[in-house]
MARDO-461470 format. One record per residue (C-alpha): x, y, z; residue in one letter. Coordinates in steps of 0.2 Angstrom, whole numbers, padded with zeros to 4 digits, always signed. Each point is the difference from the previous one (the first is absolute). Layout:
XYZa/...
***
This chain:
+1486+1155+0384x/+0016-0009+0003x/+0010-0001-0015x/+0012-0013+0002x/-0001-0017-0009x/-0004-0012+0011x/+0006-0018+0001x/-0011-0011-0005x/-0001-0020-0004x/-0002-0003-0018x/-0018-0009+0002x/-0005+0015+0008x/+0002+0012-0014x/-0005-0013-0013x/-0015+0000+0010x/-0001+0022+0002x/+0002+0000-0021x/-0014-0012+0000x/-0011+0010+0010x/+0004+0016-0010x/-0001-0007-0019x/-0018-0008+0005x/-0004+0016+0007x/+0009+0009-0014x/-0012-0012-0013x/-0015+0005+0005x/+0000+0019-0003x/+0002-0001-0017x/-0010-0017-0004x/-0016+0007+0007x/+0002+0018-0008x/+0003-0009-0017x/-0010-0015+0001x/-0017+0006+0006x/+0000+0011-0017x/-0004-0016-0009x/-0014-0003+0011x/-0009+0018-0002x/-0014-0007-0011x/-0005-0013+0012x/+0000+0013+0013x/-0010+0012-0011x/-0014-0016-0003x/-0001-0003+0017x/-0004+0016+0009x/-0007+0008-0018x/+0011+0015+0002x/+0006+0012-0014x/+0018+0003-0009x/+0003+0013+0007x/-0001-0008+0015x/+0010-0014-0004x/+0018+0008+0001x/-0001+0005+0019x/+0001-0020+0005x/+0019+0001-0002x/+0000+0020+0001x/-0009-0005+0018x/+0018-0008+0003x/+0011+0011-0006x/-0005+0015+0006x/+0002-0003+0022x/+0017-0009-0008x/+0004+0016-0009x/-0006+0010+0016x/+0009-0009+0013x/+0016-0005-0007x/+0010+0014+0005x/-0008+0002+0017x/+0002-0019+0005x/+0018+0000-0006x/+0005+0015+0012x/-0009-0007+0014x/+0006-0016-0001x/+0017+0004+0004x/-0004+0010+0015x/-0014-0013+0007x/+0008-0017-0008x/+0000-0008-0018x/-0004-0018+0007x/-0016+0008+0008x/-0004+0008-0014x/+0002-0013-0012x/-0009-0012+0008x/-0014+0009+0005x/-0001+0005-0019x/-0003-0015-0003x/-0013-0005+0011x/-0009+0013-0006x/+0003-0001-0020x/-0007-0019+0003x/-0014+0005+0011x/-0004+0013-0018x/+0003-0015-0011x/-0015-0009+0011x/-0010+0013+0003x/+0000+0001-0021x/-0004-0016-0005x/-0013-0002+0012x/-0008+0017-0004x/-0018+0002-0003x/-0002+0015-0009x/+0013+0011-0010x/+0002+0010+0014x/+0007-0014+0009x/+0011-0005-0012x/+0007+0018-0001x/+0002+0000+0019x/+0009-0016-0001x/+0011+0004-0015x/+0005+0018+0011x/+0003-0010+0015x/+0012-0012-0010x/+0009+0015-0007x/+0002+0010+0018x/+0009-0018+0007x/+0009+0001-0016x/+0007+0016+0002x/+0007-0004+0017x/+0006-0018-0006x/+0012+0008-0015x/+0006+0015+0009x/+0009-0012+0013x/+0004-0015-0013x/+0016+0005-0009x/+0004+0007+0016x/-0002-0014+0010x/+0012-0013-0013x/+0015+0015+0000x/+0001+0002+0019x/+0000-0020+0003x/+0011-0006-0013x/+0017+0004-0002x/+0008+0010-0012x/+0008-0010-0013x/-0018-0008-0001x/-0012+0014-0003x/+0002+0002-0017x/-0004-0018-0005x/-0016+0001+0012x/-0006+0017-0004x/+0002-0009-0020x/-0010-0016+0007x/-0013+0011+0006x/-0002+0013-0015x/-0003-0016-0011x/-0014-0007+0011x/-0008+0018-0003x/+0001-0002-0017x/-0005-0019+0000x/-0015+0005+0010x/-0002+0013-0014x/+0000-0014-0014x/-0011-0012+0011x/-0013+0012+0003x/-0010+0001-0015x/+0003-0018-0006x/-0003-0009+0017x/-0015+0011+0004x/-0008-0004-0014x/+0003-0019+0004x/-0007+0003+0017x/-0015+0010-0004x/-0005-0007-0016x/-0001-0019+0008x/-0002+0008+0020x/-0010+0016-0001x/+0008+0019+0003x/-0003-0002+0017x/+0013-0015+0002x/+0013+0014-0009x/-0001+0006+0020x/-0002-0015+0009x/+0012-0009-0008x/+0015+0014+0003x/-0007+0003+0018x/+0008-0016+0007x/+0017+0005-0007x/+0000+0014+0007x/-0003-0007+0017x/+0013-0011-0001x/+0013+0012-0005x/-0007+0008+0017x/+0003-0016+0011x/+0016-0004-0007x/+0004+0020+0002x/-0005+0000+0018x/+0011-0016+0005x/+0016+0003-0009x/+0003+0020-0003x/+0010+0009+0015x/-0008+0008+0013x/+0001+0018-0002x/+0012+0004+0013x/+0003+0021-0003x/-0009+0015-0008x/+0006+0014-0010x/+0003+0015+0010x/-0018+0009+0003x/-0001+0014-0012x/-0015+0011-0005x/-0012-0009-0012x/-0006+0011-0014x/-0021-0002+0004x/-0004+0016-0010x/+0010-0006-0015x/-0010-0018+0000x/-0018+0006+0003x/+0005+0012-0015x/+0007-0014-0011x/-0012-0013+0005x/-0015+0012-0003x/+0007+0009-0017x/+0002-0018-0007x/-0017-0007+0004x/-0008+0017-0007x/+0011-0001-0018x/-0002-0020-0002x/-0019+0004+0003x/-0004+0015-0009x/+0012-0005-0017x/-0010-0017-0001x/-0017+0009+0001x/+0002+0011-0012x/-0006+0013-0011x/-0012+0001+0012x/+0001+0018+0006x/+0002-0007+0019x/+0013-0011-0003x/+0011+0012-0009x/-0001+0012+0014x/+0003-0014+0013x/+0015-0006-0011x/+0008+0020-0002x/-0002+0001+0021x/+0009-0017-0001x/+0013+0007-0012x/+0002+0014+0008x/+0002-0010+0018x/+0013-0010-0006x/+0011+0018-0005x/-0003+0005+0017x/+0006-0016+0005x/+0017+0002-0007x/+0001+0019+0006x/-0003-0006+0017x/+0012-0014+0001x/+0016+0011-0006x/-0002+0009+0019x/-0006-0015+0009x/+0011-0005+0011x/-0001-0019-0002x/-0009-0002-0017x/-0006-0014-0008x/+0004+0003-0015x/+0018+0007-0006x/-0004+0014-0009x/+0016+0007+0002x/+0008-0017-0007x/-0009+0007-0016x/+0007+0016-0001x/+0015+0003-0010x/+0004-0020-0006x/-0009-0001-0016x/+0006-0017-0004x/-0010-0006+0017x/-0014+0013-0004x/-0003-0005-0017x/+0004-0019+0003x/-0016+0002+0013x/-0013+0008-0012x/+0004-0012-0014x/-0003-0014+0011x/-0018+0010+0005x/-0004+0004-0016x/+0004-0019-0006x/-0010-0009+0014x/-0014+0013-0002x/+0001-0004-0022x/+0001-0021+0005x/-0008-0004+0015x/-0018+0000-0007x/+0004-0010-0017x/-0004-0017+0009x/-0019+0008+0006x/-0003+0006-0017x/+0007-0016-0009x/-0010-0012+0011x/-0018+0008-0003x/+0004+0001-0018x/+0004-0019-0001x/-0012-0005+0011x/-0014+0012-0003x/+0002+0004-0020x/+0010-0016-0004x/-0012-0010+0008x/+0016-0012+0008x/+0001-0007+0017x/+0008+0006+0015x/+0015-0015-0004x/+0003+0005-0017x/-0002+0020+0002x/+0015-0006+0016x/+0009-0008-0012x/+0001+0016-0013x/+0006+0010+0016x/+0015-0011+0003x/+0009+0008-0015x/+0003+0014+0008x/+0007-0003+0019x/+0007-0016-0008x/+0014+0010-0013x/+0002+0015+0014x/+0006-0014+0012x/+0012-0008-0012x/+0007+0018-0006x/+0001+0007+0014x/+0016-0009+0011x/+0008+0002-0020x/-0001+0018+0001x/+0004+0003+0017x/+0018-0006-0004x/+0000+0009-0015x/-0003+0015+0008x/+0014-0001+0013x/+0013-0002-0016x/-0010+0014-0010x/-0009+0018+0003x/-0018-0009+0009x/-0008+0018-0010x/+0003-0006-0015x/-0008-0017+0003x/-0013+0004+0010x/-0006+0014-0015x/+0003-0013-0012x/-0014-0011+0012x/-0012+0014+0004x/+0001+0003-0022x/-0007-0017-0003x/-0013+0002+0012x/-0005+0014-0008x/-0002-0007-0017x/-0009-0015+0007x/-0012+0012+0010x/-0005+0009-0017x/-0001-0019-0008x/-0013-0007+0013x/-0010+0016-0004x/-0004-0008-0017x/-0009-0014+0008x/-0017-0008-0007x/-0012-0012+0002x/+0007-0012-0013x/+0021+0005+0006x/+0008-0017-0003x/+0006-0007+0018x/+0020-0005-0007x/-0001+0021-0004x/-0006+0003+0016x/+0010-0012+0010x/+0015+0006-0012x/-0001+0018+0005x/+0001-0005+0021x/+0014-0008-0003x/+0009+0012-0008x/-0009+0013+0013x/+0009-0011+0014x/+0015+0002-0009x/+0001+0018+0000x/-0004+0000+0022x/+0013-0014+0001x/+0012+0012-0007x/-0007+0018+0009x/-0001-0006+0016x/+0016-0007+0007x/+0010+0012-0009x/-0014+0013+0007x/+0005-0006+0017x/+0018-0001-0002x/-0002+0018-0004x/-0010+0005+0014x/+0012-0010+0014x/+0016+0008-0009x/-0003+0017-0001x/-0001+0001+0020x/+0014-0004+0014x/-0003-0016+0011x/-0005+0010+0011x/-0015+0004-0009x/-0004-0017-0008x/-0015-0001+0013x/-0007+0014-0004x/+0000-0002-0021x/-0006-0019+0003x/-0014+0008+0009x/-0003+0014-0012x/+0000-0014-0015x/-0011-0009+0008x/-0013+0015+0004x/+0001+0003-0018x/-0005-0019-0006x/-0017+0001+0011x/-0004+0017-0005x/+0003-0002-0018x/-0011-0017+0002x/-0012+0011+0009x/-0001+0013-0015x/+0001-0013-0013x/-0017-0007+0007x/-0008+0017+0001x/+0004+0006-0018x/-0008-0019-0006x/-0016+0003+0011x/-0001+0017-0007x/-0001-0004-0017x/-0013-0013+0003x/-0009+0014+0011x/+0000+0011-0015x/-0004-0014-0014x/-0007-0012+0009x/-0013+0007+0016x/-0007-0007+0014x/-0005-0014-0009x/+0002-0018+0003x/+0011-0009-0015x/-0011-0012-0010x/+0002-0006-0019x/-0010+0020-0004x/+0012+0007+0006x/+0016-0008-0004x/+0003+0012-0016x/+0002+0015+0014x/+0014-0011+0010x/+0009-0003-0016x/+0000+0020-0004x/+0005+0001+0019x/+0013-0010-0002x/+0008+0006-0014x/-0001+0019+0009x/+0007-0008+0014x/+0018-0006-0009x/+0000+0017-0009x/+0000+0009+0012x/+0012-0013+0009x/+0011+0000-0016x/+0003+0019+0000x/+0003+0000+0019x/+0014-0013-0002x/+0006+0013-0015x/+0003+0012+0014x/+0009-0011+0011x/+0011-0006-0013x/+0007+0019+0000x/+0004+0000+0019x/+0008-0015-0003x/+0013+0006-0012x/+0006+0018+0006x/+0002-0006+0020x/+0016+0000-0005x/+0015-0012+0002x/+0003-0012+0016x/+0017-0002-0004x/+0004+0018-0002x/-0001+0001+0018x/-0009-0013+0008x/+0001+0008+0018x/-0013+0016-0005x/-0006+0005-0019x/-0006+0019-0001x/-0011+0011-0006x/
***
């Protein structure tokens, strides 16, 4: 792909930064919104809880899957192509969803949406730093961080508008004709792709492995103790280890494993951001059937709960990015990861009769401590490697989100597999989600414990920002 910055009229990259942040919204507004609509969806189609969690783990797990593949492809084949055509396909998903007939459907659909999705933001930040010019590609990769976490804040709150007055289905109708208009916009104003990357070997055995390993741990971890699923999940495991063997001799691999080896700040930096994602991600699915299932609240009000949390994040977060350019980001981002342990162990003491301001209290201090990890997290990450490398650990950061999303959902669906069965929820049975629940943030609250540690001994930035080692 050719490099260079292009010269281009300002309306023209006003209108690419459009195209991008719509695109760029409706990722993480569909992944967070449709979790306040899970009880609908479980009345409609009468399907049990442990069921429930693979409507957004349906959409995570082909974006998990394909983020890494898409993002090496698309700079041989063209990101324009690639991003368009991702869209197309993540709104064709979003259709095929809230139009489905079944729950099968509705999983198909969801899977189709993440697939686009994948492909959509491999070639999105992309896309902004090779039109813009370089004194402006720090204020739009700001503008389109904050739409992320705006969608974040607006998912729960606005899907619970939309479903409690529309329906669940108009959650996916609704965002459908954004989506398409990000791709008309897209196709008229973003360059032709004029050049490709050089042609170099693409690493098929390391993806089928990957791709494979993934689907067999998120699926066997969610199913268990089951006896089956705890096999399926080792080979998954196990696959995923094979995986990282065979990418330190492939020679184009997907992944950098050999960016991870001997840099600790960026190895560490990395596993506190998977173990953080895979303690968090879940807390809105677990919060939204407790208030809507055992609180008895509608999906407006449970979206309103939500909003504490992405709400505090997005205001502490610019904060402690620019604290952290002044300061050592490990000792902020530990401070962060700290709080969201605490509030983890908290939301484990939960009841039936929990007053909403506690509840609501404990989110917001819970976005606090992610407004103050994650940046600082980041910072980390992008300062312990050359830029040269700042590709590659923007990359590896962002595998880690989805697969720590990923593991989040399968350690929540596991405890209601192990608590809960294969029963449909129903006012019987809301005593066994509550149990589940609070098993879930235990074990949640003492996996963050354990991040909090790799956050505070990878080790100083500033020491020697180039490279820390071993």
């Amino acid at each position: 792909m050719d490099t260079a910055t292009p010269t281009l009229p300002k309306q023209t990259l006003t209108a690419i930064l459009l195209a991008v942040c719509l695109a760029s919204f409706a990722t993480p507004f569909i992944s967070s919104g449709v979790q306040i609509a899970l009880p609908l969806i479980a009345a409609a189609f009468g399907v049990p809880a442990t069921l429930l969690g693979w409507v957004p783990t349906a959409f995570l797990l082909p974006y998990a899957m394909f983020l890494l593949p898409f993002g090496k492809t698309a700079d041989m084949l063209g990101r324009r192509r690639y991003f368009l055509t991702g869209i197309a396909i993540m709104g064709t998903g979003l259709i095929i969803a809230g139009l489905a007939p079944s729950f099968g459907f509705l999983l198909a659909g969801m899977a189709v949406a993440g697939f686009g999705s994948a492909m959509t933001f491999a070639t999105a930040l992309p896309l902004l730093t090779t039109n813009y010019p370089l004194r402006e590609r720090g204020k739009i990769i700001g503008i389109n961080t904050a739409i992320v976490y705006v969608s974040l804040a607006a998912g729960p709150f606005l899907g619970g508008i939309i479903t409690g007055f529309l329906g669940w289905r108009a959650l996916f109708l609704v965002t459908a004709p954004a989506i398409l208009a990000a791709l008309a916009v897209g196709y008229w104003v973003i360059p032709k792709d004029k050049t490709t990357a050089p042609k170099r070997a693409f690493d098929y055995p390391g993806t089928v492995i990957y791709s494979i390993s993934l689907i067999f741990l998120i699926w066997g971890a969610s199913h268990l103790p089951a006896l089956w699923a705890a096999g399926i999940a080792f080979t998954g495991a196990c696959g995923l280890m094979g995986f990282f063997f065979w990418e330190k001799q492939a020679e184009e691999p997907i992944f950098p494993v050999r960016l991870l080896r001997g840099n600790r700040a960026f190895t560490y930096s990395n596993i506190a951001a998977l173990i953080n994602y895979s303690s968090t991600y879940a807390v809105t699915f677990l919060l939204s059937l407790y208030l809507q299932y055992i609180r008895a609240l509608t999906p407006q009000a449970a979206g309103t709960i939500l909003l504490a949390q992405p709400v505090l994040m997005a205001v502490t977060a610019p904060l402690a990015g620019r604290i952290s350019d002044r300061t050592e980001p490990r000792i902020l981002a530990t401070v962060g990861m700290t709080i969201v342990t605490v509030c983890l162990f908290l939301l484990s003491f939960i009841g039936g009769d929990t007053p909403f301001y506690l509840i609501f209290a404990v989110l917001m201090v819970l976005g606090l401590g992610y407004g103050i990890f994650s940046p600082p997290n980041m910072n980390s990450i992008m300062s312990s490697v050359g830029n040269a490398q700042a590709g590659i650990a923007s990359a590896t950061a962002a595998t880690m989100r989805v697969l720590g999303q990923n593991l989040s959902m399968a350690i929540a669906m596991m405890t209601f597999s192990i608590v809960i069965g294969t029963v449909v929820i129903t006012p019987n049975v809301t005593g066994e989600l509550l149990t589940a629940t609070h098993y879930a943030f235990v074990a949640f609250g003492f996996l963050c414990a354990a991040g909090v540690w790799f956050s505070a001994v990878r080790g100083n930035i500033r020491e020697n920002p180039a490279e820390q080692t071993k």
